[in-house]
VEXLOGU-330211 format. One line per field, with one value per residue (C-alpha): residue in three letters; chain; x, y, z. Coordinates in Angstrom, 3 decimals. Each point is the difference from the previous one (the first is absolute). Layout:
REM residues N
residuo	ala,...
cadena	A,...
xx	X,...
yy	Y,...
zz	Z,...
This chain:
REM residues 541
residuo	unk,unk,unk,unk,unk,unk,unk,unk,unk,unk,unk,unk,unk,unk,unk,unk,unk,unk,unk,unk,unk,unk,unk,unk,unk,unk,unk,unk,unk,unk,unk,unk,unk,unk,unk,unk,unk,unk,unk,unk,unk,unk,unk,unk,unk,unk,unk,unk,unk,unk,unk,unk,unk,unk,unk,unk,unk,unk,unk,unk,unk,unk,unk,unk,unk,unk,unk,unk,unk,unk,unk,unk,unk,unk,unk,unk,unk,unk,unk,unk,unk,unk,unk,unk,unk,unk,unk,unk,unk,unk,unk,unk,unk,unk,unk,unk,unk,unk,unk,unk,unk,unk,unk,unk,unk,unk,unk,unk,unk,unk,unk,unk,unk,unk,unk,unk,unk,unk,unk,unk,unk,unk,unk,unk,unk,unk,unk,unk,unk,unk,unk,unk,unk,unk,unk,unk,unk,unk,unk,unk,unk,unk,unk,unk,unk,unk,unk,unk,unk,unk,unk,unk,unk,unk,unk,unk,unk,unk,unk,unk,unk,unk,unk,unk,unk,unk,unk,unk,unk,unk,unk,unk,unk,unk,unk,unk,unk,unk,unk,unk,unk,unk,unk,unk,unk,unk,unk,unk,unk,unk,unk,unk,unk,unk,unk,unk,unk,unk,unk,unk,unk,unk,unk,unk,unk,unk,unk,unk,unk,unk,unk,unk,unk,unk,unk,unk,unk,unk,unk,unk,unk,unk,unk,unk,unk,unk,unk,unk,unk,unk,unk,unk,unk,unk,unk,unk,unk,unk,unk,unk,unk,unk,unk,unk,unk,unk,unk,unk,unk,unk,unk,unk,unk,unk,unk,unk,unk,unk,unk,unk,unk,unk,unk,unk,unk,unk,unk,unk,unk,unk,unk,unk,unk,unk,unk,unk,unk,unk,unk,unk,unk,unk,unk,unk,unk,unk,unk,unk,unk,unk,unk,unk,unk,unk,unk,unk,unk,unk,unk,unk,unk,unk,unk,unk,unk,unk,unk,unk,unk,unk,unk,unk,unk,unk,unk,unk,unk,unk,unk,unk,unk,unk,unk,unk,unk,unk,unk,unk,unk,unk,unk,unk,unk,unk,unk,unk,unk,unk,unk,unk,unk,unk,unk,unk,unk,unk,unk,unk,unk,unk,unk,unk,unk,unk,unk,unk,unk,unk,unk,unk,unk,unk,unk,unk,unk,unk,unk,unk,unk,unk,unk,unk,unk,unk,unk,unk,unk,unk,unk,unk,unk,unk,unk,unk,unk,unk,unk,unk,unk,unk,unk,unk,unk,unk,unk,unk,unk,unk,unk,unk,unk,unk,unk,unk,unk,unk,unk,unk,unk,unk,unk,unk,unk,unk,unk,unk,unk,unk,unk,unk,unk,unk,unk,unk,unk,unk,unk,unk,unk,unk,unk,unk,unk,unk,unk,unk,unk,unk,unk,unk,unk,unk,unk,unk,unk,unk,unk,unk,unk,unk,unk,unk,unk,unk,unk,unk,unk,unk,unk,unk,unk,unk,unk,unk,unk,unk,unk,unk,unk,unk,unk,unk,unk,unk,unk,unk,unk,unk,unk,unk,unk,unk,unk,unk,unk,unk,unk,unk,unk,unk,unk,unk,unk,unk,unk,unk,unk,unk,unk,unk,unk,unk,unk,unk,unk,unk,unk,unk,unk,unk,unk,unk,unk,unk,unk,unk,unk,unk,unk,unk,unk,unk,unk,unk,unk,unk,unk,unk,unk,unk,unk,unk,unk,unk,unk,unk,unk,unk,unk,unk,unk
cadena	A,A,A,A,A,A,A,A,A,A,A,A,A,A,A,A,A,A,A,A,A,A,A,A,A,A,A,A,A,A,A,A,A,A,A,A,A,A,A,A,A,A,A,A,A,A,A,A,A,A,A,A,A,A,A,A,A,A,A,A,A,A,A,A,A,A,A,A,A,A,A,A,A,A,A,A,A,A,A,A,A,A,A,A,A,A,A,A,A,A,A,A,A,A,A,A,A,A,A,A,A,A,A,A,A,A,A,A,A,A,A,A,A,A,A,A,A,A,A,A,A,A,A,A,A,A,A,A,A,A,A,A,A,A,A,A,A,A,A,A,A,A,A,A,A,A,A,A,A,A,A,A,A,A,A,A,A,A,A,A,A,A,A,A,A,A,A,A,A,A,A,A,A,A,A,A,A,A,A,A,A,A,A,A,A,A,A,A,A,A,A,A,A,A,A,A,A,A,A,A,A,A,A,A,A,A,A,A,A,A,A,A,A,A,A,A,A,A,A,A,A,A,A,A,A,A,A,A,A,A,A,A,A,A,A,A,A,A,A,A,A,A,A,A,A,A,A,A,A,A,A,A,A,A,A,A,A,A,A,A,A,A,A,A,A,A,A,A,A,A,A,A,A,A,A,A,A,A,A,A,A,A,A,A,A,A,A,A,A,A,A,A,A,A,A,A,A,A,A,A,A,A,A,A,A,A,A,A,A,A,A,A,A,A,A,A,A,A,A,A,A,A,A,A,A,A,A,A,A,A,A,A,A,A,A,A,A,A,A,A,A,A,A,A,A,A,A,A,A,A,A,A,A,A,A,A,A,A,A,A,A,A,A,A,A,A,A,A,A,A,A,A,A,A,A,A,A,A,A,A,A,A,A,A,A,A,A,A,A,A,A,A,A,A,A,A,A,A,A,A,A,A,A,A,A,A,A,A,A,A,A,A,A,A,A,A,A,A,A,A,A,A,A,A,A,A,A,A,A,A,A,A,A,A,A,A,A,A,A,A,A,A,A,A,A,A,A,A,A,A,A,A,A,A,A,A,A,A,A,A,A,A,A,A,A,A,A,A,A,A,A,A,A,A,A,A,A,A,A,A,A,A,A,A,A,A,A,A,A,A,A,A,A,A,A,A,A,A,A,A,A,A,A,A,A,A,A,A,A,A,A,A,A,A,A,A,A,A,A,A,A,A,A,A,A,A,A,A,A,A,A,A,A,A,A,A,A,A,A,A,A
xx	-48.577,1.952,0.038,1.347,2.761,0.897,0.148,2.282,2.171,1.247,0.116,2.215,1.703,0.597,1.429,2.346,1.282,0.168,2.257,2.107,0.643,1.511,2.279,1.494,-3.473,-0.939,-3.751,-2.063,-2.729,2.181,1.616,-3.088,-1.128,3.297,-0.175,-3.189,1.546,3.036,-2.103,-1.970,3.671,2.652,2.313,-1.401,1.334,-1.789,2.009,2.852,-0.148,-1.488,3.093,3.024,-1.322,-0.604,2.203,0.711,-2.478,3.439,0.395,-3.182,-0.271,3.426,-1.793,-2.698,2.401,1.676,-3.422,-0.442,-2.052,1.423,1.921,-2.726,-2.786,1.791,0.316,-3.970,-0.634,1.874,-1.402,-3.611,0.182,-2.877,-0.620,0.977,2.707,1.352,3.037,1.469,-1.698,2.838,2.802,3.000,1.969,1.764,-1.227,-3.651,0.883,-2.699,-0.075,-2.892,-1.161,-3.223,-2.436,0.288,3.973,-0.662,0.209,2.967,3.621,1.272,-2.118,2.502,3.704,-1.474,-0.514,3.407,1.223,-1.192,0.675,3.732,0.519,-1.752,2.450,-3.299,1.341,-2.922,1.833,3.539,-2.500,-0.865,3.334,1.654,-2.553,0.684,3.405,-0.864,-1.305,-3.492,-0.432,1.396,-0.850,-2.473,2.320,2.977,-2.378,1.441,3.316,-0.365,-2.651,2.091,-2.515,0.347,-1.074,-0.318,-2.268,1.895,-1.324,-0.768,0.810,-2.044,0.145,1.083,-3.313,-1.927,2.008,-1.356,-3.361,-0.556,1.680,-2.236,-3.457,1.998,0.456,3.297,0.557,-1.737,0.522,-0.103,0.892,2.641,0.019,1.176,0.955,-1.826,1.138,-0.168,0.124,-0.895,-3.105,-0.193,1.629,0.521,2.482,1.664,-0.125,-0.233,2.323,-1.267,1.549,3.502,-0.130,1.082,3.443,0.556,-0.410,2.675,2.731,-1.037,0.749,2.998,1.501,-0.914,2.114,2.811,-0.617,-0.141,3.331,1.759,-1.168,1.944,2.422,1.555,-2.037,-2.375,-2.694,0.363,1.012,-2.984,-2.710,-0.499,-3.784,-1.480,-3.463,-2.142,2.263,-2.523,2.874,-0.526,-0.787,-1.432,3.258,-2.367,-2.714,0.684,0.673,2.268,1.782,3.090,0.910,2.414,1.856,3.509,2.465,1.893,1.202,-1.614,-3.161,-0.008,-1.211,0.806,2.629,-2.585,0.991,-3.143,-0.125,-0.985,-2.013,0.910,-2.981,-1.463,-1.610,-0.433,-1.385,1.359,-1.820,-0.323,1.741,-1.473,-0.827,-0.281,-2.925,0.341,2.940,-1.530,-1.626,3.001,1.509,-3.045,0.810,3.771,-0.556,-2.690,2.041,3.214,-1.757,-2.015,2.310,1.929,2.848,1.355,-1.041,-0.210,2.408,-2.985,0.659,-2.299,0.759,-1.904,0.265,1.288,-1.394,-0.463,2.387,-2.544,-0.678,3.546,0.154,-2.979,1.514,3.262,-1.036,-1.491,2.678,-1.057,2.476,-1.063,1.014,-0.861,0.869,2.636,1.769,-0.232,0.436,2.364,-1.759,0.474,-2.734,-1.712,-0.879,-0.613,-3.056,-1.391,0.297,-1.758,-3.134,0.216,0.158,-2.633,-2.777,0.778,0.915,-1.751,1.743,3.284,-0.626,-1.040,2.979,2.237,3.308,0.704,2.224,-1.598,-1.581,3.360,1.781,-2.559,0.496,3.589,0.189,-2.856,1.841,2.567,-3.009,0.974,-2.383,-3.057,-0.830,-3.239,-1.008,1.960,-0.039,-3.922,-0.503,3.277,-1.240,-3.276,1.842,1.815,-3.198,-1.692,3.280,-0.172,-3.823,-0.260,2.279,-2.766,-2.371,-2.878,0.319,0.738,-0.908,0.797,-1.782,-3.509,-2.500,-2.563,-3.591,-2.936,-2.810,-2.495,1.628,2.465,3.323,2.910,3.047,3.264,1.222,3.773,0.587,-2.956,1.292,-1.828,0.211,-0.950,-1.826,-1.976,-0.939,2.104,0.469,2.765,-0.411,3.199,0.950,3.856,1.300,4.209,1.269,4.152,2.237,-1.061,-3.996,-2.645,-3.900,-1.888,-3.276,-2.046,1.163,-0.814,-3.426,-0.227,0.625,-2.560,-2.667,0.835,-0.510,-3.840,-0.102,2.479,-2.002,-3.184,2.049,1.375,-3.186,-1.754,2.582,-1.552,3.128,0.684,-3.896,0.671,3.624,1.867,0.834,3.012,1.892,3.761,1.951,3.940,2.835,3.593,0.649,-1.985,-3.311,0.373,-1.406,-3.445,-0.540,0.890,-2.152,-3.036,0.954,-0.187,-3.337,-1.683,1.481,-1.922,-2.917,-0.022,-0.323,-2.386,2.579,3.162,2.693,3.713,3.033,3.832,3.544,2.659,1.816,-2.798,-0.219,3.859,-0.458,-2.669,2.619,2.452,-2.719,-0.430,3.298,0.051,3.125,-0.148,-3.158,1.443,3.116,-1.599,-2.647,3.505,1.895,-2.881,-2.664,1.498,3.691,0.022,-2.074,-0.015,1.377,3.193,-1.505,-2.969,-2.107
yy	-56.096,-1.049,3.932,0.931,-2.407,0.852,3.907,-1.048,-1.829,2.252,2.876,-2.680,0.135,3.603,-0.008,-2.415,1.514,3.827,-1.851,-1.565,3.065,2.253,-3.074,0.118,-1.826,1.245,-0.434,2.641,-0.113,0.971,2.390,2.246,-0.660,1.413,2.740,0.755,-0.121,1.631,3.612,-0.587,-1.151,2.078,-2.068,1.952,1.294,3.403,0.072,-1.076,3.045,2.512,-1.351,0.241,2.154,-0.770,-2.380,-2.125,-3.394,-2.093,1.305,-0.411,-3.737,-0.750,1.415,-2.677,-2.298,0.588,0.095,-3.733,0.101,-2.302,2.234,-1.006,1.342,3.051,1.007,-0.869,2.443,3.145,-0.918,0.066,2.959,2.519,2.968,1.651,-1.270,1.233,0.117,3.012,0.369,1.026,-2.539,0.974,-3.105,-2.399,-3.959,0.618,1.606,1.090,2.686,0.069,2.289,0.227,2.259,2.823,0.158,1.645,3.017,-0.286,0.857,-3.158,-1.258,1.960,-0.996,-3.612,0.215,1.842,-2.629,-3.028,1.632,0.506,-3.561,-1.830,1.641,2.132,2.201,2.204,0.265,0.416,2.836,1.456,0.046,1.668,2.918,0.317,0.048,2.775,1.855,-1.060,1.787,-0.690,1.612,-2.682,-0.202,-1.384,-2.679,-2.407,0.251,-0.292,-2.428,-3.025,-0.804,-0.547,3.256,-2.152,-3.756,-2.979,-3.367,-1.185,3.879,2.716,2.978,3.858,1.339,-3.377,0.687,3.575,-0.420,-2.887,1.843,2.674,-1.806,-1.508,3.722,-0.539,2.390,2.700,2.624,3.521,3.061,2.544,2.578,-1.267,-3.277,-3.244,-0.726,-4.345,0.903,-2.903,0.445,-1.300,1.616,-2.464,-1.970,3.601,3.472,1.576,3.041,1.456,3.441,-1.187,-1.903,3.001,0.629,-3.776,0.084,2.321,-1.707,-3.346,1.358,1.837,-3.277,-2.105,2.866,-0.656,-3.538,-0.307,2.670,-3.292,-3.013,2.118,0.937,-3.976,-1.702,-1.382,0.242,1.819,3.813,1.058,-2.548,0.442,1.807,1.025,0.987,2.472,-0.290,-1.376,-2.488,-2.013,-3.585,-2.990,-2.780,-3.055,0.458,2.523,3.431,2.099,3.121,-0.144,-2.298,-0.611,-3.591,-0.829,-2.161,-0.454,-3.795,-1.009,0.722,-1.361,-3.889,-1.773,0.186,2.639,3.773,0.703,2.732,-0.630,2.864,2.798,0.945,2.103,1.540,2.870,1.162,3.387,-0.130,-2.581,-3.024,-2.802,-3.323,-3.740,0.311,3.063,-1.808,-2.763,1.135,1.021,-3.630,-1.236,1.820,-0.819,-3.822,-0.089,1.436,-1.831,-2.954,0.977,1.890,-2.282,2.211,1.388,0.558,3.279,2.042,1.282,2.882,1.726,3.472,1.539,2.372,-3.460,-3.379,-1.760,-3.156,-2.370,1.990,-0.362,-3.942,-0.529,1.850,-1.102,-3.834,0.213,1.850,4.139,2.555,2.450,3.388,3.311,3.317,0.962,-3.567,0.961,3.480,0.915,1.269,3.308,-0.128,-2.566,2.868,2.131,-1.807,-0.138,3.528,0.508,-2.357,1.961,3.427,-0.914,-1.154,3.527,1.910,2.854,0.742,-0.799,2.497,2.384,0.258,2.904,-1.654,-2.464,-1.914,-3.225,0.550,0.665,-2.880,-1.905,0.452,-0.540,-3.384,-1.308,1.126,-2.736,-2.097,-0.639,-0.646,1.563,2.694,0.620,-2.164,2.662,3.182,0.128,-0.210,2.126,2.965,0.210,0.169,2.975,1.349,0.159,1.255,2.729,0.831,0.023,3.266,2.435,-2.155,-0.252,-4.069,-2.077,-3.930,-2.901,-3.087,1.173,-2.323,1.915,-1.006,1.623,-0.254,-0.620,-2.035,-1.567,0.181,0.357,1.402,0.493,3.299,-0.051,3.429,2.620,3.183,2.809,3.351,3.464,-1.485,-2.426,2.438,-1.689,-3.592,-1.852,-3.929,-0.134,-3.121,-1.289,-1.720,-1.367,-0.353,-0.946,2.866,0.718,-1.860,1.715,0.005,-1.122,1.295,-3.560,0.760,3.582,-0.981,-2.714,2.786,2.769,-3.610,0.584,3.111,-0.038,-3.148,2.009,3.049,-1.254,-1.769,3.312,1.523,-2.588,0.943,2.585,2.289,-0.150,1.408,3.352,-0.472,0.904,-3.342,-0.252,-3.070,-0.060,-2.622,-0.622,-1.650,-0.357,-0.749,1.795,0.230,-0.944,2.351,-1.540,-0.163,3.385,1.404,-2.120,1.531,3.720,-0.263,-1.544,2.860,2.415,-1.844,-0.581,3.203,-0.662,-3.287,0.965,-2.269,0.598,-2.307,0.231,-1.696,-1.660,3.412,2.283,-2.511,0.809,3.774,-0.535,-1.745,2.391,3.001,-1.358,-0.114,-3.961,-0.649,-3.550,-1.089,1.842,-1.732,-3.576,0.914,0.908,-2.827,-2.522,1.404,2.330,-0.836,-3.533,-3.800,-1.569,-3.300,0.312,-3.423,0.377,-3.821
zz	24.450,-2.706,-1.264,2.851,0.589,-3.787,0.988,2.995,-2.024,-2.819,3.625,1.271,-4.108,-0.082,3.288,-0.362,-3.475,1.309,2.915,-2.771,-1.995,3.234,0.474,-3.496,-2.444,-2.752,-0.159,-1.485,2.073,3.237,-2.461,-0.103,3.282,1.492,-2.495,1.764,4.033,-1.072,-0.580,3.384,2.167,1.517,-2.745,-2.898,-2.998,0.917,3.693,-1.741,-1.898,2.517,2.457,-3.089,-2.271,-3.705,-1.871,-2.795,-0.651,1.016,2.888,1.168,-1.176,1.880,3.256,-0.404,-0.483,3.060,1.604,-1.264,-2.723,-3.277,-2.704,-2.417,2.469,0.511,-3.551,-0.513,2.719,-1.294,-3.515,1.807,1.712,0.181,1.524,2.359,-1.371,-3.850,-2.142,-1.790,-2.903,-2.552,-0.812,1.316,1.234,-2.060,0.028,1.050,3.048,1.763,2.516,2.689,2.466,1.886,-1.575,3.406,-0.788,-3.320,0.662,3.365,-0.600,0.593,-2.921,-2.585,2.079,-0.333,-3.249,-0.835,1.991,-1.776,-3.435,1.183,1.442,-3.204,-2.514,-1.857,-2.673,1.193,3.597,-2.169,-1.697,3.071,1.684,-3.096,-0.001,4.060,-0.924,-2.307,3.726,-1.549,-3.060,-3.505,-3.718,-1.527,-3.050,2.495,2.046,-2.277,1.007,3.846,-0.510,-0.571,-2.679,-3.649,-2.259,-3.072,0.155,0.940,0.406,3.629,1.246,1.334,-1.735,1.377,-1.254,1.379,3.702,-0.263,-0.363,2.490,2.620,-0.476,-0.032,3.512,1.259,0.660,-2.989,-1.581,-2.712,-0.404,-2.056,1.174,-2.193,-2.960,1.258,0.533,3.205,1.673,4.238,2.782,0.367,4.147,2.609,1.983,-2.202,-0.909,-0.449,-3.724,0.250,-3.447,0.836,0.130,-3.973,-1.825,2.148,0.047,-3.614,-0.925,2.680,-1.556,-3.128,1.109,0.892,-2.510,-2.332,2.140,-0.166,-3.575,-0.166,2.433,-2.046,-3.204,2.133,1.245,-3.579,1.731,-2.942,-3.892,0.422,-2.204,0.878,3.397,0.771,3.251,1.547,-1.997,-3.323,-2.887,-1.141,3.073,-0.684,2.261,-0.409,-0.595,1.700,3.163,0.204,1.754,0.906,-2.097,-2.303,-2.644,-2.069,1.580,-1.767,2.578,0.213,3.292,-1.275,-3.592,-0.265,-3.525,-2.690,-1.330,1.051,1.488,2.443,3.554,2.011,2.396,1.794,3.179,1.683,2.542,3.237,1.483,3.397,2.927,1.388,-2.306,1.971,-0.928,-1.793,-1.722,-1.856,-1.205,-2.741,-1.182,0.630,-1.870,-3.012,-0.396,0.816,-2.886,-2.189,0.788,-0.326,-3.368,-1.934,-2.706,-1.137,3.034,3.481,2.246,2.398,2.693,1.752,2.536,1.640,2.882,3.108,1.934,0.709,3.240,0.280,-0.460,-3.591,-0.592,0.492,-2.060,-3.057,0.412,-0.168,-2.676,-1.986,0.492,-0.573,2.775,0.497,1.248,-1.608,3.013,-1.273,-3.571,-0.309,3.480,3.016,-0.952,-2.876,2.410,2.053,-2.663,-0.747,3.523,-0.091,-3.068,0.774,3.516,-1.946,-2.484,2.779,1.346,-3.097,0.760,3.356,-1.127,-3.370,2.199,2.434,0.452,-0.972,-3.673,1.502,0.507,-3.341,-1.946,2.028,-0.775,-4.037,0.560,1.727,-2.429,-3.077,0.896,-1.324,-3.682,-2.550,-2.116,2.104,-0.834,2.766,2.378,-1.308,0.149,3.927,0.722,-2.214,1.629,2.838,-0.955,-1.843,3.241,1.916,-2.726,-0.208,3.918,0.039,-0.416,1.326,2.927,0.035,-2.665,-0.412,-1.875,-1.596,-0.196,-0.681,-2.211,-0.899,-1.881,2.662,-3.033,-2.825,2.390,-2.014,1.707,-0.615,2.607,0.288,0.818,2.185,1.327,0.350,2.557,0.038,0.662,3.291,-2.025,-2.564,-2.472,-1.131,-2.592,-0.994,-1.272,-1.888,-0.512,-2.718,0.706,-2.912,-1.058,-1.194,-3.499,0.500,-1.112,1.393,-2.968,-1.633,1.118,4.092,-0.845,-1.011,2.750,2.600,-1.562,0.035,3.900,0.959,-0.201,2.836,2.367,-0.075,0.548,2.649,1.356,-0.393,3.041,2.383,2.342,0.248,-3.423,-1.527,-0.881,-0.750,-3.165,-1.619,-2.276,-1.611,-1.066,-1.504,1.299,-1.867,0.923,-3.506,-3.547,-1.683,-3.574,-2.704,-0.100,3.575,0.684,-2.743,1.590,3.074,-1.335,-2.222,3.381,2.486,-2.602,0.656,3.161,1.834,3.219,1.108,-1.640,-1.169,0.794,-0.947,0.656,-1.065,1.304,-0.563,1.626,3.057,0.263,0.012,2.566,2.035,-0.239,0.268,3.630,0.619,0.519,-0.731,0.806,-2.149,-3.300,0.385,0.454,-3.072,-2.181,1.103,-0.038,-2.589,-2.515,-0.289,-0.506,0.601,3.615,-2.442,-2.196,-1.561,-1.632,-0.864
């Protein structure tokens, strides 16, 4: 008897606790007890999900709390969870964040928007990461991840670095990496927080570096930063200020941005998107950057400027508070140029049509309203004389195309091949590569022997293409400006050689007479006036 009164006792005990802890206790005992119920209930952390989806560990502790269980309880029970129940293994949230999902949602849609969701409202830099790459349409060079990031490229205390941001978000599989060709390429790697439009990177390339020219030609214009000093994308002189990178950058004495009695220079920096309206988040990565520097640098400070297509106004509010210069290239430039580059992304995407249409006139306009574009025109001249390569080629043509992605079935390399040139009813075929070049520039001996590295990849290419088996294969190399003595005495000991895929090359001056051969008046003028005569910049950096 007395066993059994003791056993109804500490019943009696246990009771009375678990009742104390759902009214606010804090007895351990009912803890784990209600831990238990709570997976058997309709009040569970497992309907809580199925009904809401996944979220973060606070959220799900406030919900108990509003279901009456203490604060203190609640936190015990998301830190005792089991499955069904999990959180994501890889840390992305700041502060111990936790974000959990039932083990079935995994794999659902609404698993990935949750968790883009919850890295957007916790401030991640991985969400920043992932918003600058979708800002980016989904695909960015590895070597530039840094600067859309929002992350430091070089190790500071307490910070996440670029490189660290990178390769989290890809054991997440919210990013991945691939090769493209020649490029190492960072794309989303889930489509249902975005779509990685890998296709369109080369033409937003050029426009993005078409406008940070023109950008760099305004800041020397109004002395915003040092004539000389001022670098952009893809130039090896480019330097991180502190610890970020960016587009362009360049020192600026200019007084508002000094600090000290010491002249120190201050910071003009950038950076550049030539496609899409750019929303909250896709900004603030950008903030990120300028308010860690402003608030790190010791000699000066920074003038921020960001250009895109557009930004939605809730974009616009959130840069402007926090002291963003933002602009878009109709603002900067005029609309006429504005639409210039519109065109241009538009023509590139469908170069091959528009090089293959009857009349130049949208190609010549085209060169003319960009040339209002000032700057190294390197940047310009490339895109626009494959253009008018193709415009050219296509004369005597079956089809031409542009932007070939070429790859060696059995060693994989891959090489791009800029136009493909059909004729003879697919009994002949012409890679042709282009090379723009300033009045005066020469093609040098190392491109020469870069190109010649090619042209085994693009024929074996060529040579898995059904149509293209039994054609006769031939490679030429275009310039609109010279080949200097060494390259073109590379060039002729290789033609000799190279008799069953032959080799063929032509000038600035021989592109001309094949202009004016075909009676397109147009074309040879803009190739004079543009190409041959004189630099699309009267200011050279």
């Amino acid at each position: 008897m007395p066993h059994r009164w003791m056993s109804y006792k500490l019943l009696i005990y246990i009771y009375f606790l678990h009742n104390k802890e759902n009214r606010g206790g804090n007895g351990s005992i009912g803890n784990k007890l209600s831990c238990v119920t709570s997976t058997t209930t309709m009040h569970s952390i497992e309907d809580y999900l199925e009904a809401e989806g996944p979220q973060l560990s606070s959220s799900v502790a406030a919900w108990l709390v509003s279901q009456g269980v203490s604060a203190d309880a609640a936190r015990k029970r998301v830190s005792r969870i089991r499955p069904p129940i999990r959180t994501f293994p890889v840390p992305l949230l700041p502060k111990g964040a936790r974000f959990m999902y039932a083990e079935a949602q995994r794999t659902e849609e609404r698993f990935w928007q949750a968790l883009q969701r919850d890295l957007r409202s916790t401030g991640s830099v991985y969400g920043m990461a992932l918003d600058g790459v979708l800002a980016r349409r989904g695909a960015v060079e590895s070597k530039e991840f840094s600067v859309v990031s929002g992350a430091t490229c070089r190790p500071v205390k307490k910070q996440v670095t670029a490189e660290t941001v990178l390769d989290r978000l890809n054991s997440a599989g919210l990013l991945s990496e691939r090769h493209i060709g020649d490029t190492r390429v960072v794309v989303v790697g889930r489509y249902e927080i975005g779509h990685a439009d890998v296709d369109g990177m080369k033409p937003r390339g050029v426009a993005e570096r078409i406008i940070l020219d023109g950008l760099r030609e305004w800041a020397r214009r109004i002395g915003a930063a040092s004539y000389n000093q001022i670098r952009i994308r893809g130039e090896p002189e480019l330097e991180p200020i502190q610890q970020f990178n960016f587009d362009l950058a360049g020192p600026s004495y200019l007084l508002s941005l000094r600090r000290g009695k010491v002249a120190n220079p201050g910071f003009l920096v950038a950076d550049v998107f030539s496609e899409g309206i750019l929303d909250e988040y896709q900004v603030r990565y950008f903030v990120r950057k300028a308010q860690a520097l402003h608030a790190t640098l010791t000699g000066g400070t920074v003038l921020p400027v960001l250009v895109a297509d557009g930004f939605t106004g809730q974009a616009l509010t959130t840069g402007h508070a926090a002291g963003v210069l933002m602009a878009t290239p109709s603002a900067l430039f005029g609309p006429r140029v504005g639409q210039a580059l519109k065109a241009l992304l538009e023509t590139m995407n469908r170069a091959a049509a528009y090089a293959s249409s009857d009349s130049s006139d949208r190609l010549v306009g085209l060169i003319n309203n960009l040339s209002e574009i000032e700057g190294r025109a390197g940047n310009l001249r490339g895109p626009l004389f494959e253009l008018m390569a193709a415009y050219l080629a296509r004369r005597d043509a079956v089809s031409i195309d542009m932007g070939i992605r070429a790859m060696d079935p059995k060693s994989g390399a891959q090489a791009d091949i800029d136009i493909l040139k059909i004729t003879a009813q697919k009994a002949d075929c012409t890679a042709i590569e282009c090379k723009g070049r300033e009045p005066g520039g020469e093609v040098t001996d190392a491109e020469v022997g870069k190109w010649l590295s090619k042209i085994p990849t693009m024929q074996a290419h060529l040579r898995t293409q059904p149509h293209l088996r039994e054609a006769n294969l031939t490679f030429e190399l275009w310039t609109s400006g010279e080949f200097s003595t060494d390259a073109r005495a590379r060039l002729e000991a290789e033609q000799k050689k190279r008799t069953k895929y032959p080799i063929r090359w032509k000038s600035g001056s021989e592109i001309l007479a094949l202009a004016i051969e075909h009676k397109e008046k147009a074309v040879a003028n803009a190739l004079r006036e543009h190409f041959l005569k004189h630099p699309l910049s009267g200011v050279k950096p």
